[in-house]
C-alpha positions in Angstrom: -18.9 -5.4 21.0 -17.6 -7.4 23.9 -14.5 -8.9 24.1 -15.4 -12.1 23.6 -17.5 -11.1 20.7 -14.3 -9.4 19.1 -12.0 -12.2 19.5 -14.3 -15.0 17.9 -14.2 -12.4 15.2 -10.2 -12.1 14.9 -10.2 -15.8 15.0 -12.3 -16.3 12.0 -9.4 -15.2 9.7 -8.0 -18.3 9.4 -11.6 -19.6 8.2 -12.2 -16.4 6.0 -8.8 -17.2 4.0 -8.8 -20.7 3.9 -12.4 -20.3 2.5 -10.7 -18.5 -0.3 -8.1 -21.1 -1.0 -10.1 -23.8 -1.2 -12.9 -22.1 -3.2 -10.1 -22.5 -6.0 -8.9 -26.2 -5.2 -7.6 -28.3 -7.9 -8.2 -25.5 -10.7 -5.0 -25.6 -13.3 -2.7 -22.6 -13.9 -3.9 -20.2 -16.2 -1.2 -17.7 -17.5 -1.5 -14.1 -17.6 0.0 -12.6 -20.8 3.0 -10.9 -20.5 3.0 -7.2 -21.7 4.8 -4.9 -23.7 6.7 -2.4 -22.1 4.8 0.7 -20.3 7.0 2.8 -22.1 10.4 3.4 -24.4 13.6 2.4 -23.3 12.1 -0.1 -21.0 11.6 -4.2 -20.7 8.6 -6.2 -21.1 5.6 -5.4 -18.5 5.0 -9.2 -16.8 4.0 -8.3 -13.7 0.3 -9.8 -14.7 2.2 -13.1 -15.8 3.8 -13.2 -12.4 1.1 -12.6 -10.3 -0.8 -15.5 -11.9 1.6 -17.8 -11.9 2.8 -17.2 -7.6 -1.4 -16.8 -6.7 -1.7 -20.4 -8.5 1.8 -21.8 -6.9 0.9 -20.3 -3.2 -2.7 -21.6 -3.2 -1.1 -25.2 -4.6 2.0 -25.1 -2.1 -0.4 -23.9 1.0 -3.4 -27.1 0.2 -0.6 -29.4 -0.7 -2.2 -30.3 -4.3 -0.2 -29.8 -7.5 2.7 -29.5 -5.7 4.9 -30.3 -8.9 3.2 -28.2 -11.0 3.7 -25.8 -8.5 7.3 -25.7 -8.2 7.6 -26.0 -12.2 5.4 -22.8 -12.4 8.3 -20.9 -10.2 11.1 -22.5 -12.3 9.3 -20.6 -15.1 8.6 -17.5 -14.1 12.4 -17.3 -12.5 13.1 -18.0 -15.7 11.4 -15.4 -17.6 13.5 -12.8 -15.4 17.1 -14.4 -15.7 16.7 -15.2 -19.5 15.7 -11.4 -20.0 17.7 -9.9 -17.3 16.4 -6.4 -18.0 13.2 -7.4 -17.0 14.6 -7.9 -13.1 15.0 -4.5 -13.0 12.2 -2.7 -14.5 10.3 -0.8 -11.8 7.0 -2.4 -12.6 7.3 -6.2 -12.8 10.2 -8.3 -10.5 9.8 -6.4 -6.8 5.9 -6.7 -7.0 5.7 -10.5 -6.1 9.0 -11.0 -5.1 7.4 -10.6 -1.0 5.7 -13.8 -1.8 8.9 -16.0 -3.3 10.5 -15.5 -0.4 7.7 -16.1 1.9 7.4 -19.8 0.0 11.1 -20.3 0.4 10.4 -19.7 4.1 7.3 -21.9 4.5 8.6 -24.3 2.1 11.7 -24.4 1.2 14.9 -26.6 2.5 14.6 -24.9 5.8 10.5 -24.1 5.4 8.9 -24.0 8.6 5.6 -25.2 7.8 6.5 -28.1 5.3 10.3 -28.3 4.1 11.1 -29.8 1.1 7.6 -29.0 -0.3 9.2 -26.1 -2.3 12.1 -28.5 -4.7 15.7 -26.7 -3.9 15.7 -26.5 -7.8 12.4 -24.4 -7.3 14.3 -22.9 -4.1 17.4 -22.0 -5.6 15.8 -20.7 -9.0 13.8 -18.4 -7.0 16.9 -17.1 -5.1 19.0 -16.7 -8.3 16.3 -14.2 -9.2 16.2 -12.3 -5.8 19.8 -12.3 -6.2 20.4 -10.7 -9.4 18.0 -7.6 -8.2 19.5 -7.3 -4.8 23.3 -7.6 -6.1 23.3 -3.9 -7.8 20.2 -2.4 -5.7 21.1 -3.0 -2.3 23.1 -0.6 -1.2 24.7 -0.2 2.4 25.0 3.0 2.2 21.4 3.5 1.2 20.8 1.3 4.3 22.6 4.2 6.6 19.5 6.0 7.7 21.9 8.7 9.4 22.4 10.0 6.8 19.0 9.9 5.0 16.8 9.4 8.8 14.8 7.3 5.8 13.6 9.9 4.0 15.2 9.3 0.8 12.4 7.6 -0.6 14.0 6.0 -4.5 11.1 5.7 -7.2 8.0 6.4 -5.0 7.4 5.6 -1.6 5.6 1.7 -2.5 8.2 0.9 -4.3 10.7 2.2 -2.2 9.5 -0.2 0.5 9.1 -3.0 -1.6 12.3 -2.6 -2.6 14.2 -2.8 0.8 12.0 -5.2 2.0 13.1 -7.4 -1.0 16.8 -7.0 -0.1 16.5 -7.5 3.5 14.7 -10.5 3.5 17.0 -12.1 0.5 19.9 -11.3 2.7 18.3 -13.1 5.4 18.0 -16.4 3.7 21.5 -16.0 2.0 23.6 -15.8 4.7 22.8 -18.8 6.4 22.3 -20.7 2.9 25.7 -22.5 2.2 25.2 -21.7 -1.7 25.1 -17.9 -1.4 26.1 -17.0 1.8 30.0 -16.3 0.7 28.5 -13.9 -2.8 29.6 -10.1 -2.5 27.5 -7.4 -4.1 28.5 -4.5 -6.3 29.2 -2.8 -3.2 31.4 -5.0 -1.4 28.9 -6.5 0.9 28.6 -9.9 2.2 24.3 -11.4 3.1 25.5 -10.6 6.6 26.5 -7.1 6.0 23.5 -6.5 4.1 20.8 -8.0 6.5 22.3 -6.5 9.4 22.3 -3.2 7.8 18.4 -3.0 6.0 17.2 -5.0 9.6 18.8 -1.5 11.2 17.1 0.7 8.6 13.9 -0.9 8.9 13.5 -0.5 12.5 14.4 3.5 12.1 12.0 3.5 9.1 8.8 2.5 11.4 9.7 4.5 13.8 10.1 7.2 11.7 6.7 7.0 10.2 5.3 6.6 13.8 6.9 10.0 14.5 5.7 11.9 11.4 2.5 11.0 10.4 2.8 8.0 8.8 3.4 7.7 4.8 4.1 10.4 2.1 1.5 8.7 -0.2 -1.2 9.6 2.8 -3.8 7.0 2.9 -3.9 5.7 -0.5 -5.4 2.4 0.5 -3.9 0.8 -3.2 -0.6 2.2 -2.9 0.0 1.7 1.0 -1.7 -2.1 0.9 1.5 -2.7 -1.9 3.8 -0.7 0.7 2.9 -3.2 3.4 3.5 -6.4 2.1 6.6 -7.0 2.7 6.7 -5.5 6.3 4.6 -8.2 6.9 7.4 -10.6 5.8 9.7 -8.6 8.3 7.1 -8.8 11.7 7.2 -12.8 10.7 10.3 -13.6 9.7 12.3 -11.1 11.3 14.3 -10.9 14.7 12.5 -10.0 18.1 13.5 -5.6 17.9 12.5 -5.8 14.2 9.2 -7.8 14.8 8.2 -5.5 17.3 8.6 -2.5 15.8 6.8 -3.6 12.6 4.0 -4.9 14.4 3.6 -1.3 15.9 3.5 0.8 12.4 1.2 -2.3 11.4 -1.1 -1.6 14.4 -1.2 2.4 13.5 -1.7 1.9 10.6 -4.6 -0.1 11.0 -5.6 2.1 13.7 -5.7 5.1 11.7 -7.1 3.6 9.1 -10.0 2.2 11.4 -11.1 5.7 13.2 -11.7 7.3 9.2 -13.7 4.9 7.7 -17.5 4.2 7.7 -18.0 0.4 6.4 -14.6 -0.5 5.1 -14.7 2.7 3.3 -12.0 5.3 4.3 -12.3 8.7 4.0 -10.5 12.0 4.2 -7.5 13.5 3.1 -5.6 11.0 0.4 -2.8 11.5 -2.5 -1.9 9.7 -5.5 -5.5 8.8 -6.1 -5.7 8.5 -9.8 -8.9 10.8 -11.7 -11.8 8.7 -13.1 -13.2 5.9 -11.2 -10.6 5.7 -9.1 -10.8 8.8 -7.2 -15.4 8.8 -7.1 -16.3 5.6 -6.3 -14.9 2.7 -3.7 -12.5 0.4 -5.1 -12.4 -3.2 -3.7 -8.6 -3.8 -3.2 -6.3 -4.7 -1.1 -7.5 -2.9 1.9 -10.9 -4.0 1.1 -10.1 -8.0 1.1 -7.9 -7.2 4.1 -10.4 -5.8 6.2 -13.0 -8.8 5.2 -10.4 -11.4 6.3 -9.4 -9.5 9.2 -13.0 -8.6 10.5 -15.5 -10.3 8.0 -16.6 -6.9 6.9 -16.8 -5.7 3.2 -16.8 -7.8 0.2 -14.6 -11.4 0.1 -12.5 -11.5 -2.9 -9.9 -13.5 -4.7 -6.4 -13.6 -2.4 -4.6 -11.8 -5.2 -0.6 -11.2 -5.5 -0.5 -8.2 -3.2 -2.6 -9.6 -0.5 -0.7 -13.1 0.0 1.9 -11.9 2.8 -0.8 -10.4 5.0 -3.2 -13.4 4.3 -0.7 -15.9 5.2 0.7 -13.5 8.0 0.9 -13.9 11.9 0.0 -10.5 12.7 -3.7 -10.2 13.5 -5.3 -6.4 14.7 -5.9 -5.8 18.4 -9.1 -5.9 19.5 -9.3 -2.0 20.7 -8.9 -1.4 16.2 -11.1 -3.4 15.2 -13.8 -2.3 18.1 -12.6 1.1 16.4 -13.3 0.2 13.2 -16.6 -1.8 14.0 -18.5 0.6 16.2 -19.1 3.4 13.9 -21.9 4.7 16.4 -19.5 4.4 19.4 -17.1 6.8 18.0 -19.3 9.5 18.1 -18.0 13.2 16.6 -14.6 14.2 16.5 -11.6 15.4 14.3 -8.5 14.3 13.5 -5.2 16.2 13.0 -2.3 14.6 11.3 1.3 16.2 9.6 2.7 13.9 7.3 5.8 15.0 5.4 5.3 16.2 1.8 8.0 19.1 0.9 11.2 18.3 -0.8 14.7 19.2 1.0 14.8 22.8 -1.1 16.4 22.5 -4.4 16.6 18.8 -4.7 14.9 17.5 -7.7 14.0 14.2 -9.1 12.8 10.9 -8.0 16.5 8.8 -7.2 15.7 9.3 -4.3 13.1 12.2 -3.5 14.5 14.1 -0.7 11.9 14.8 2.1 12.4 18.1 4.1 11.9 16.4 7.9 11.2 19.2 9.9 7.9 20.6 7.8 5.7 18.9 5.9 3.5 22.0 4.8 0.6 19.7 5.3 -2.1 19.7 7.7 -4.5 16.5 7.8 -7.6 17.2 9.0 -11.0 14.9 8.8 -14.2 15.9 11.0 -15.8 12.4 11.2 -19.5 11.7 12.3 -21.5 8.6 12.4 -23.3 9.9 9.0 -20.2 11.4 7.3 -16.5 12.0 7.1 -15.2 14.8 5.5 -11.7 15.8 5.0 -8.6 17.5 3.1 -4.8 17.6 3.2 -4.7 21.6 4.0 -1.3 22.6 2.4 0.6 25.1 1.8 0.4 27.7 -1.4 4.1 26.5 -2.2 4.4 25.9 -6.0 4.8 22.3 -7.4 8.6 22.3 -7.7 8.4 22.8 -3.4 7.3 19.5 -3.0 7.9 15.9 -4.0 5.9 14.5 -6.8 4.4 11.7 -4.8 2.7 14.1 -2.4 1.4 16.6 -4.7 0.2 13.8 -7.5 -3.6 13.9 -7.3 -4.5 14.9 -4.1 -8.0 14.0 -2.5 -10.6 15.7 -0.7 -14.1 15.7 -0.2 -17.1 13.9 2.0 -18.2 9.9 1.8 -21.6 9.0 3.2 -22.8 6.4 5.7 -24.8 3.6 3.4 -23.2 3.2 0.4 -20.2 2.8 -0.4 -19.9 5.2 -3.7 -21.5 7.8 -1.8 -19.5 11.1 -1.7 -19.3 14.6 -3.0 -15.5 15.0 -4.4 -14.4 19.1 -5.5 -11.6 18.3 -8.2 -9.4 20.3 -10.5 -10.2 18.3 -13.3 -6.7 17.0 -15.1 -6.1 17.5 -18.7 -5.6 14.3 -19.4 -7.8 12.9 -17.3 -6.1 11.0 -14.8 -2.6 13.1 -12.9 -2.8 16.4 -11.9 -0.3 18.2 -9.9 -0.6 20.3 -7.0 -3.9 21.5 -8.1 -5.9 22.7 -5.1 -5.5 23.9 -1.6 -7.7 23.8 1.1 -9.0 24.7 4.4 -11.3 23.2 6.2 -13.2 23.8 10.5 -15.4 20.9 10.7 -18.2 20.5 8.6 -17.2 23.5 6.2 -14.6 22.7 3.5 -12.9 25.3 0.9 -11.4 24.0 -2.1 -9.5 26.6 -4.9 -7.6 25.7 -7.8 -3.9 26.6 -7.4 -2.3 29.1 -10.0 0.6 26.6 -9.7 -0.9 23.8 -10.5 0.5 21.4 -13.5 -1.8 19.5 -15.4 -5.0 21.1 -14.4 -8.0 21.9 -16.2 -11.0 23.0 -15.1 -12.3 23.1 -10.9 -15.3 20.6 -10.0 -17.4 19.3 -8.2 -18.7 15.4 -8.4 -21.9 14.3 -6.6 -22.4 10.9 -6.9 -25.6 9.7 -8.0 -25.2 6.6 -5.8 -27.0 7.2 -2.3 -27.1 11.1 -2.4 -30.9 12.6 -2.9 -31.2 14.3 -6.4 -29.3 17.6 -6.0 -31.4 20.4 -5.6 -30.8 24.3 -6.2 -31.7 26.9 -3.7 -30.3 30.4 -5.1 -26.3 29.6 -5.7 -26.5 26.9 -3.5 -26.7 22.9 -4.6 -28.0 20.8 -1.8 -28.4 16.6 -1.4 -29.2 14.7 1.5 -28.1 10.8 2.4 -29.4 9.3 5.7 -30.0 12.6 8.1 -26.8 13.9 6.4 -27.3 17.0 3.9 -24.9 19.0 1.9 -24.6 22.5 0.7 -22.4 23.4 -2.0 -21.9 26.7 -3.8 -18.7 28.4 -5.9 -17.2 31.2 -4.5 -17.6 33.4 -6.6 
């Protein structure tokens, strides 16, 4: 595509999104139900009720209609988190929209920059009441101190680690030049200003960090790393010029290397974390999906749901060399990729507050061999038992083919989990272009039975020749046999 060509492309996504809103225009609220909780000991699960009430407010706030029942919709959910403070801090609900509460206060709050005033200060300060129960007791300077950690203390999982700071640095922003919270001190002794000076410091050595080491733990898990993202996209738009620049640069490699391993939208290679069932054989349209359809007009449109409202109503836009990248499947031609992203644990450090990432080997070898017709690809690790790395790495990791022309096209070799959706650590790998070995680990947790799924969905029927099963898609064919 020509230049030319590629830039009345990027500037469609301001068309492609305010399609979306408007194809929901004057439509009332409708509530999600809140949840009981995922498990004992915790709060109510609400992070459905949430969602649905901020998509509704966002989409109100950003067309101007129901503007009161906008801001009466944020008064409430606020409230279902301060009159249940438990709730704030349950892993699974509060941090999960809290990007986009924010982002209104910023757009339309006292000091909004596209309408102020639209967003009530009652609204406004109900909304930062919240933020500012979560960030009193979780933001932490000296979890901010990435000399210490070099950022590779990840708390929870790596998502929700991000959402997490991202959440504190951006309420510390508003608070310290907000006369009604800039003078409040954390559990730590903190001031706003201390805080945001300290997570806008950590985020900068966080991208570049990733930059330098392949990226994120949770490799190329399109749901998990679309959730990740959303509020960096707060920080390139609302933060400073050093912290703007350095987001928008992990933005544009991510992009990137998410553009030169995918065939249609649909990425393949190497993953972890990609949950057994559907999930993990077919194409799921999420986040990265509706992304790539308001960035380029490619894939399937879809509803601008909770986790996709920062980067719909975001600045940044992909330069033109991605998305000529991601467009020009034929262009690209036959090559391979080699990536090392981190996935051991420090040795002997167990648990998840924080996982503890060993930074000088990752004990992982990314490697995809992509062709017009086909990508195929595995993380080739090491034989380390599961206790060697950190859970988030070695949860369900992903390897197999996808085929030009459909989008559920792909043969997937899988230790099969018992309970048929986590498995740890259960295969290694090795792989010189279009040849891939797969074995079961003896150390693997969780694991039943090895695998191997052939889609029905664009492959030929399979076909035995001796030991061998063979398909075909589109020029492409595929052999498969066990080992032994």
């Amino acid at each position: 595509m020509t230049d030319q060509e590629l830039n009345d492309l990027r500037d469609g996504f301001e068309a492609h999104r305010d399609a979306l809103f408007e194809a929901d225009r004057g439509k009332p609220l409708v509530r999600a139900p809140k949840q009981p909780p995922l498990g004992p000991g915790r709060s109510a699960y609400i992070r459905g009720y949430s969602f649905s009430i901020t998509e509704c407010a966002t989409r109100c706030l950003w067309l101007g209609e129901q503007v009161e029942a906008a801001n009466d919709a944020l008064i409430e959910n606020a409230s279902a988190y301060l009159d249940d403070p438990p709730i704030i801090h349950d892993r699974d609900s509060f941090h999960w929209h809290s990007d986009m509460l924010l982002r209104l206060i910023e757009m339309y709050g006292s000091n909004g920059v596209i309408d102020a005033g639209r967003m009530t200060r009652e609204a406004e300060k109900k909304c930062l009441d919240l933020c500012w129960e979560y960030c009193r007791p979780h933001s932490k300077l000296k979890d901010a101190d990435y000399r210490a950690s070099g950022t590779w203390d990840i708390h929870e999982s790596e998502n929700h680690h991000v959402q997490r700071f991202s959440t504190t640095w951006h309420y510390a922003k508003l608070a310290k030049d907000d006369p009604d919270y800039r003078n409040f001190e954390y559990d730590d002794g903190g001031s706003p200003l201390d805080h945001y000076r300290a997570w806008t410091d950590y985020t900068i050595a966080y991208c570049l960090e990733r930059a330098r080491k392949g990226l994120f733990v949770e490799m190329h898990n399109e749901g998990y790393n679309g959730v990740l993202l959303k509020g960096l996209y707060n920080c390139y738009d609302y933060g400073e010029a050093p912290l703007r620049e350095q987001v928008g640069r992990l933005l544009d490699l991510y992009w990137a290397t998410w553009a030169q391993e995918q065939i249609d939208g649909v990425e393949g290679g190497g993953r972890t974390r990609v949950y057994q069932g559907a999930g993990s054989l077919t194409h799921r349209d999420g986040t990265m999906a509706r992304l790539t359809w308001l960035h380029m007009g490619s894939g399937k449109p879809g509803p601008i749901r909770c986790t996709v409202l920062s980067a719909a109503l975001s600045a940044y836009r992909l330069p033109l060399v991605v998305m000529d990248l991601a467009l020009d499947t034929l262009g690209r031609g036959i090559y391979e990729i080699h990536q090392r992203p981190l996935g051991l644990s420090v040795p002997g450090h167990k648990g998840m507050h924080p996982y503890r990432m060993q930074q000088d080997h990752g004990g992982i070898h990314r490697y995809s061999y992509c062709t017009p017709q086909f990508i195929i690809g595995t993380p080739m690790v090491e034989a380390q038992e599961r206790k060697a790395w950190a859970a988030i790495s070695s949860q369900n990791r992903w390897d197999g083919v996808i085929f030009a022309g459909h989008p559920n096209a792909r043969i997937v070799p899988q230790v099969e989990a018992e309970n048929e959706k986590v498995c740890f650590n259960g295969s290694w790998s090795v792989q010189q272009k279009g040849t891939l070995i797969s074995q079961k680990l003896r150390t693997s947790a969780g694991g039943g039975a090895m695998r191997v799924w052939f889609s029905s969905a664009g492959l030929t029927a399979p076909e035995t020749a001796g030991t061998w099963t063979v398909v075909e898609h589109n020029g492409a064919y595929a052999a498969v046999r066990p080992a032994r």
